[in-house]
C-alpha positions in Angstrom: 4.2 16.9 -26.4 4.2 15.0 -29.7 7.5 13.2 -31.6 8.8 15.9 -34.2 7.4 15.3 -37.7 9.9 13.3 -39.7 10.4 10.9 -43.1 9.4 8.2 -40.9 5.9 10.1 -40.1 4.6 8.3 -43.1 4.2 4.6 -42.6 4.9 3.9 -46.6 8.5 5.1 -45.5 8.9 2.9 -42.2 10.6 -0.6 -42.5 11.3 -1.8 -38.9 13.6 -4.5 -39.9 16.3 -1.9 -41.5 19.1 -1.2 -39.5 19.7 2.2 -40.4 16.0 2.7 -38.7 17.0 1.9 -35.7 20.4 4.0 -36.2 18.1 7.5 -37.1 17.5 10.5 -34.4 14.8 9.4 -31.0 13.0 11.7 -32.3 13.0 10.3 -36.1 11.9 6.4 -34.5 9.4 8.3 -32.3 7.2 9.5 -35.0 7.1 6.4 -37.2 5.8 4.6 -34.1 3.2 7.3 -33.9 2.4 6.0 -37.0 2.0 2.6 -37.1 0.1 3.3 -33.4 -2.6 5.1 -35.5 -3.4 2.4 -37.8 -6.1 0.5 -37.1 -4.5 -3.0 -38.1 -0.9 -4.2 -36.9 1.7 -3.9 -39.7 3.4 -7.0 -41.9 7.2 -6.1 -42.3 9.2 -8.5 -43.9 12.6 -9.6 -42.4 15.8 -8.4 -43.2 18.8 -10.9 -45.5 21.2 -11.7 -42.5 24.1 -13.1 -44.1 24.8 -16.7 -42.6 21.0 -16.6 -41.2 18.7 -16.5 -44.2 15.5 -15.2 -44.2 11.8 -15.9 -43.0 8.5 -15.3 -43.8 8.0 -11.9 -41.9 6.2 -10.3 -39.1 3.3 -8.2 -37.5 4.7 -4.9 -35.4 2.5 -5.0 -32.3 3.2 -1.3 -31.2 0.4 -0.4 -28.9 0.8 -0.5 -25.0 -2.7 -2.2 -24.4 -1.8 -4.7 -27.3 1.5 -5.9 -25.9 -0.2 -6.2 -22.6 -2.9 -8.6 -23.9 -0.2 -10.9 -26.1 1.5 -11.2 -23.1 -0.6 -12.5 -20.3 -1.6 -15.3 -22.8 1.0 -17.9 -22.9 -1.4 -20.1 -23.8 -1.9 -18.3 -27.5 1.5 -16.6 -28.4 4.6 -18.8 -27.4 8.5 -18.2 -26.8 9.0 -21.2 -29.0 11.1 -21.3 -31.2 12.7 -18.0 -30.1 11.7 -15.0 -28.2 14.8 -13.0 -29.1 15.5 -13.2 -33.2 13.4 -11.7 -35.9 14.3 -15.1 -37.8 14.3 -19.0 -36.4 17.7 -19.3 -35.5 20.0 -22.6 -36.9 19.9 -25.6 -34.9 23.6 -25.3 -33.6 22.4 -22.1 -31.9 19.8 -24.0 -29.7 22.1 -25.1 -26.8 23.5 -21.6 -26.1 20.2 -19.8 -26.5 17.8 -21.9 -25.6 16.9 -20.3 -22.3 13.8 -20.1 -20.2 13.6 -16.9 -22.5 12.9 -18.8 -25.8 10.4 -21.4 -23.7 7.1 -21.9 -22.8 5.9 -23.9 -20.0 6.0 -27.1 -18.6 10.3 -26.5 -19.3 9.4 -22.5 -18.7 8.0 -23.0 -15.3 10.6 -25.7 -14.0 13.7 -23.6 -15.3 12.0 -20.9 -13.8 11.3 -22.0 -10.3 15.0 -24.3 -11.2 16.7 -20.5 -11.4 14.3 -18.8 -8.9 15.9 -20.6 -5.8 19.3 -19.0 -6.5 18.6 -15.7 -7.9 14.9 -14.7 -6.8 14.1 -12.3 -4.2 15.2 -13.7 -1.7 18.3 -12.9 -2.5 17.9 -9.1 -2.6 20.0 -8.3 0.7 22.8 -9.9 -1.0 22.5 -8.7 -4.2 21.9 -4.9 -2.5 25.4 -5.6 -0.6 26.9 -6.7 -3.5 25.7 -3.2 -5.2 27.2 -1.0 -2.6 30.4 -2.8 -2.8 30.7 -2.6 -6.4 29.2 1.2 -6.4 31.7 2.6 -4.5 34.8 0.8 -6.3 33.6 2.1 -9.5 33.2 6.1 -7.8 37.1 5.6 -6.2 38.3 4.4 -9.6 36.4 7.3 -12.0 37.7 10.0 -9.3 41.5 8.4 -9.7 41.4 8.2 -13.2 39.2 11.4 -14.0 36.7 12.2 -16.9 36.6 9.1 -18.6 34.3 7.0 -21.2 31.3 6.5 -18.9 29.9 2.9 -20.2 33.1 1.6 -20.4 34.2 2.7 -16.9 31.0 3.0 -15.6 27.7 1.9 -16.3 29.3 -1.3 -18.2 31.1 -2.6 -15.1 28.7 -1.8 -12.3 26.4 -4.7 -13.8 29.3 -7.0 -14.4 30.8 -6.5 -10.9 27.6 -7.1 -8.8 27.2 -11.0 -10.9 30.7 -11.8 -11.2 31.1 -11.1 -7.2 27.8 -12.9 -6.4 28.9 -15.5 -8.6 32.7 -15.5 -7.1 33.9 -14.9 -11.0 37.8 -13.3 -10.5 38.4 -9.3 -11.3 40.9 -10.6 -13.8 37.6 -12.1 -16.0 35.6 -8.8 -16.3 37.3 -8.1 -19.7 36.3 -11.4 -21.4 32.8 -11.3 -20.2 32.9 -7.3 -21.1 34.4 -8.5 -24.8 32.1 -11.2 -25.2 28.8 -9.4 -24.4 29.6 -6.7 -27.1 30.2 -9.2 -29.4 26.4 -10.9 -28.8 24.7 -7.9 -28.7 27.0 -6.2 -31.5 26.7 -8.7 -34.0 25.6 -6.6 -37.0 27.9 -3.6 -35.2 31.2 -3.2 -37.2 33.1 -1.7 -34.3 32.5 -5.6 -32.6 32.7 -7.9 -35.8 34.0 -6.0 -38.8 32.6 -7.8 -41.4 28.8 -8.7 -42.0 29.6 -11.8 -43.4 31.4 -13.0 -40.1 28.5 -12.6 -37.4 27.3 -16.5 -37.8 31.0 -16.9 -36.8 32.0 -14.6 -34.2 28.5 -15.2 -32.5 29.0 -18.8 -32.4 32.3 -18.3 -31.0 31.7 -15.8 -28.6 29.4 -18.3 -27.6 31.5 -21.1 -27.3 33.8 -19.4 -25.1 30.9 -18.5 -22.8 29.4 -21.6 -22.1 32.6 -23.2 -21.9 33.6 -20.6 -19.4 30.5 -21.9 -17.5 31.2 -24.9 -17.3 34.9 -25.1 -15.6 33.4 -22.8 -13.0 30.2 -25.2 -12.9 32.8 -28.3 -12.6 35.2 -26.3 -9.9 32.0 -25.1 -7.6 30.8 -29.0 -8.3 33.8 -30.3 -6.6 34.4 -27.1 -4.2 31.1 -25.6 -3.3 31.6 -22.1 -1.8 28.0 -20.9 -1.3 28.1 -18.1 -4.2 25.7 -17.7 -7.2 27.4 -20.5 -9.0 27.6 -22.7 -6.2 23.7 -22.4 -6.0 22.7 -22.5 -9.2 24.8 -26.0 -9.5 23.0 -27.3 -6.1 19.8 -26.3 -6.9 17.1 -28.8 -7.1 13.3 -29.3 -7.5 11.7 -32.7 -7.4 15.3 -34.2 -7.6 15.6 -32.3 -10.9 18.7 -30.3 -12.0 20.1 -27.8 -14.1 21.7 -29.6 -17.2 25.2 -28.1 -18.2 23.3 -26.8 -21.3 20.8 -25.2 -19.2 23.5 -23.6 -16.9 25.1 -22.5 -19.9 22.7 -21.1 -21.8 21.2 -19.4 -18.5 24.8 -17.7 -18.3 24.4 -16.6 -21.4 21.2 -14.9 -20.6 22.5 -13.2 -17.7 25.3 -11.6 -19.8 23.0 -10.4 -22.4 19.7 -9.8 -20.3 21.2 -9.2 -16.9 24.4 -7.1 -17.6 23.7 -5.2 -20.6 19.7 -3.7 -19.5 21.7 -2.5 -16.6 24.5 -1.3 -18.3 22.3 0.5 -21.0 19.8 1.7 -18.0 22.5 3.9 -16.8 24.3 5.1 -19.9 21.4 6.8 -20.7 20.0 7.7 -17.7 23.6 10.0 -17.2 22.7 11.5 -20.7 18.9 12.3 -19.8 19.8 14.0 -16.4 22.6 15.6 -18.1 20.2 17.2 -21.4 17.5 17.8 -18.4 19.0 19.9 -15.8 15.5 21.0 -14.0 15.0 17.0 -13.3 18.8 16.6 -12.5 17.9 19.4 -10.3 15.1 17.8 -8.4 16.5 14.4 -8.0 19.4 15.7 -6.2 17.1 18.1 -4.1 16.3 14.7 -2.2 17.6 11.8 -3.6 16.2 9.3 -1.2 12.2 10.9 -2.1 12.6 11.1 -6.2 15.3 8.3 -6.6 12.5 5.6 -7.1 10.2 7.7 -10.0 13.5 8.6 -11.7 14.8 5.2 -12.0 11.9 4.3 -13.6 11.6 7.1 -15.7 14.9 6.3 -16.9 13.7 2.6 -17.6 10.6 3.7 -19.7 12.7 6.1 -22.2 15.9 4.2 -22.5 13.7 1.0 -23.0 17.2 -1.5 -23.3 15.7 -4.0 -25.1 13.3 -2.6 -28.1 11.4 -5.7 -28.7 10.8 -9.4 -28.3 9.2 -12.1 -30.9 6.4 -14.3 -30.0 4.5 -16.9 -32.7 1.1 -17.8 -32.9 0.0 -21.0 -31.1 -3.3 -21.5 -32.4 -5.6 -19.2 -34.7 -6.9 -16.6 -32.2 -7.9 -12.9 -31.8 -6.5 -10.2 -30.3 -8.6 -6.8 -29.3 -9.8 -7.1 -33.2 -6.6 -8.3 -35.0 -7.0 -12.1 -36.0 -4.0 -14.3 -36.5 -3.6 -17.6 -37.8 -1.2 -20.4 -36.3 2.4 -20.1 -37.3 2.5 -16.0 -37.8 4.9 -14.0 -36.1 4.8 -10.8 -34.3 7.0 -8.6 -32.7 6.2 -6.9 -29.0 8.1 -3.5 -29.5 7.9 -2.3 -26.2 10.0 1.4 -27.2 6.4 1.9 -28.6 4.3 0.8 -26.0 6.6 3.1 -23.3 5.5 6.1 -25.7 1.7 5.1 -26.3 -0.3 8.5 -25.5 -3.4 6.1 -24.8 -1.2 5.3 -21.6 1.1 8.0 -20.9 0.8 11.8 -21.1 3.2 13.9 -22.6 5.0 10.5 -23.9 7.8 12.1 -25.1 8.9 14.4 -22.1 11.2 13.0 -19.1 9.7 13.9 -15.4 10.9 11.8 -12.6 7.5 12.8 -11.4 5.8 10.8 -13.3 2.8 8.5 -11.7 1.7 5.8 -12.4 4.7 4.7 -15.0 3.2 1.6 -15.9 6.0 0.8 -18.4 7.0 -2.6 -20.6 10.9 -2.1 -20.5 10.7 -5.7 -17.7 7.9 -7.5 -20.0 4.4 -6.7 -19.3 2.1 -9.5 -17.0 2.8 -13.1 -17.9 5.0 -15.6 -17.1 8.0 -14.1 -18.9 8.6 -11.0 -17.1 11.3 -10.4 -16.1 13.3 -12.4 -13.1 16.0 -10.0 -12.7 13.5 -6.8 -12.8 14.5 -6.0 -9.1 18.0 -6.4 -9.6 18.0 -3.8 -12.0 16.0 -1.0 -10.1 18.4 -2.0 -7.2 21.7 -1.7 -9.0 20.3 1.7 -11.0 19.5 3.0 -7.4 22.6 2.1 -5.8 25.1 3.6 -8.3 23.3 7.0 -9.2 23.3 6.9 -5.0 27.0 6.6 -5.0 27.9 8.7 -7.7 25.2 12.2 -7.2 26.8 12.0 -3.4 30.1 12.0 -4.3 30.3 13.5 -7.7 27.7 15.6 -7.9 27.9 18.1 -11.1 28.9 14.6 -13.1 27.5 15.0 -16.2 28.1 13.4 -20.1 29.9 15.8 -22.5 29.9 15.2 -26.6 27.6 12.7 -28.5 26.5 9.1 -27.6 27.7 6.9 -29.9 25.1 4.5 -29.9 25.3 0.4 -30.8 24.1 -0.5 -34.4 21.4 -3.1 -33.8 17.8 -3.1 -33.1 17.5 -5.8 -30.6 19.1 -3.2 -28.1 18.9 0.1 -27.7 22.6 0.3 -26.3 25.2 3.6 -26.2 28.4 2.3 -27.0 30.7 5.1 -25.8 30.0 8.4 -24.0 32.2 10.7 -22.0 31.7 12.0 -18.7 33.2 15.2 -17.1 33.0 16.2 -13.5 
């Protein structure tokens, strides 16, 4: 099955850095990436005017699964440095609340890494599964109390937000401010979140702010009380009688609310909405959930693909599978393309929970920045479609998505659930 011919077939009438791109039909963004995979040579796009951000010198779209794949497992050639998550370099007041083992590369990668591992690796994974369970089955009494509701919102935005804030011993009364302040970080250019264009420096700054300092009175409280949760660890933890700094525990908060709550939350909005348009595989996951639970959580992962992208920069002038690059350039890993590559998948564009082998990018691809909190993810997918197919099983999303404006993250705002 191929993408449905569209304006964006044509790669003349593709600009990746346009907002209103990312805001057009699946099917629309599918076949420009069809494109741009059948060009021989990656494509320059130049970056979008942000008000309050500037502009740069623009980037190459690496679209191709087997591409992506070989920019990532070399470190050594195409950095995080100065930032893995903006098209542009982002001001220097920006560093201390981004500037996470996400927009690093080692030595600092590594020791934040292996800094972060001790309190959130897997070894924690019978926690974090209790923790899921706990937080599943709140979420299924509350929906069946309050009846059809907005799904993300009562739903698949609190199911990620529950599991951290109890591992991390964060209060109930807190899950609206860290709810707020996500959509505000990932909503930037989303009027719904900040209302004017011209604000987003602002508001993102801010939202920031409030994070980090959030952090930090928890940091200070489990400093002086330890209690044993995720905060508690992350404070504690220690390699070589090294230490998070506050701006590390900050800005690794900061990741967690973006990277950790919002794949999650995004993983299940539209995995609802896919089981819901494709009643056969709805069907068959429910026929035994236990035997086709793990194939359809990934299948979700590949097509919902949460995050669309991430930025490296060219270390040194080097090749890759043909395409030279000199020091200094840019290029973008969209990994929505590379989960759609025909090379790699057949029948890209059709969702079977049967599928096998899913080797898809929506984690990273192999290299030292794939994802830390990849199992996390699967677990809490699992857990709550678990919860909510065996208790509610004909639950299902009625009307459109309304999906988030940005291009960062592929994000459904709003949907509604009946059952």
């Amino acid at each position: 099955m191929y993408p449905p011919e569209s304006r964006f077939a044509h790669v003349e009438n593709i600009d990746l850095t346009d907002l209103s791109f990312w805001a057009q039909p699946y099917g629309d963004r599918d076949a420009a990436f069809a494109a741009l995979r059948l060009r021989p040579e990656p494509v320059l796009f130049q970056e979008p005017v942000m008000p309050g951000f500037g502009q740069g010198s623009g980037y190459y779209a690496m679209v191709g699964h087997a591409d992506i794949a070989e920019v990532s497992r070399r470190p050594q050639d195409f950095g995080s440095l100065p930032t893995a998550i903006s098209i542009i370099d982002l001001p220097e007041e920006f560093n201390s609340f981004f500037g996470s083992m996400i927009n690093m590369d080692n030595p600092q990668h590594a020791r934040l890494r292996r800094l972060v591992s001790r309190a959130f690796g897997r070894g924690m994974a019978a926690e974090f599964e209790a923790a899921s369970h706990k937080a599943a089955r709140k979420i299924v009494d509350d929906i069946i109390a309050k009846g059809p509701c907005d799904f993300v919102r009562e739903v698949a935005a609190i199911m990620p937000i529950a599991v951290l804030s109890g591992m991390m011993g964060i209060p109930d009364d807190d899950y609206e401010f860290i709810y707020d302040r996500s959509n505000i970080i990932v909503g930037t250019f989303d009027p719904e979140y900040v209302p004017r264009a011209d604000q987003a420096t602002a508001a993102l700054l801010k939202t920031s702010h409030e994070l980090a300092d959030y952090i930090a009175r928890l940091a200070a409280d489990r400093t002086r009380n330890p209690t044993g949760d995720l905060i508690t660890r992350l404070v504690q933890a220690q390699i070589d009688g090294e230490r998070l700094s506050p701006e590390e525990l900050s800005s690794f908060f900061i990741l967690l609310v973006v990277a950790g709550m919002e794949t999650t939350r995004n993983a299940i909005s539209r995995g609802l909405v896919l089981l819901t348009e494709h009643p056969d595989q709805r069907k068959l996951l429910l026929s035994d959930f236990e035997a086709y639970a793990p194939g359809a959580v990934e299948e979700i992962l590949r097509v919902a693909t949460p995050i669309n992208w991430m930025r490296r920069t060219v270390k040194r002038d080097c090749e890759v599978n043909g395409h030279r690059f000199r020091e200094g350039e840019k290029l973008l890993l969209f990994y929505w393309s590379a989960n759609r590559d025909e090379s790699v998948f057949t029948d890209p564009y059709q969702f079977d929970i049967t599928r096998d082998p899913n080797p898809h990018m929506t984690f990273g691809s192999v290299g030292p920045h794939f994802c830390l909190g990849a199992h996390l993810a699967r677990m809490e997918v699992t857990v709550l479609f678990r919860e909510l197919f065996s208790r509610l099983p004909e639950i299902r999303t009625v009307g459109e998505p309304r999906r988030l404006v940005a291009s960062f993250v592929e994000a459904i705002k709003h949907v509604e659930c009946a059952f």
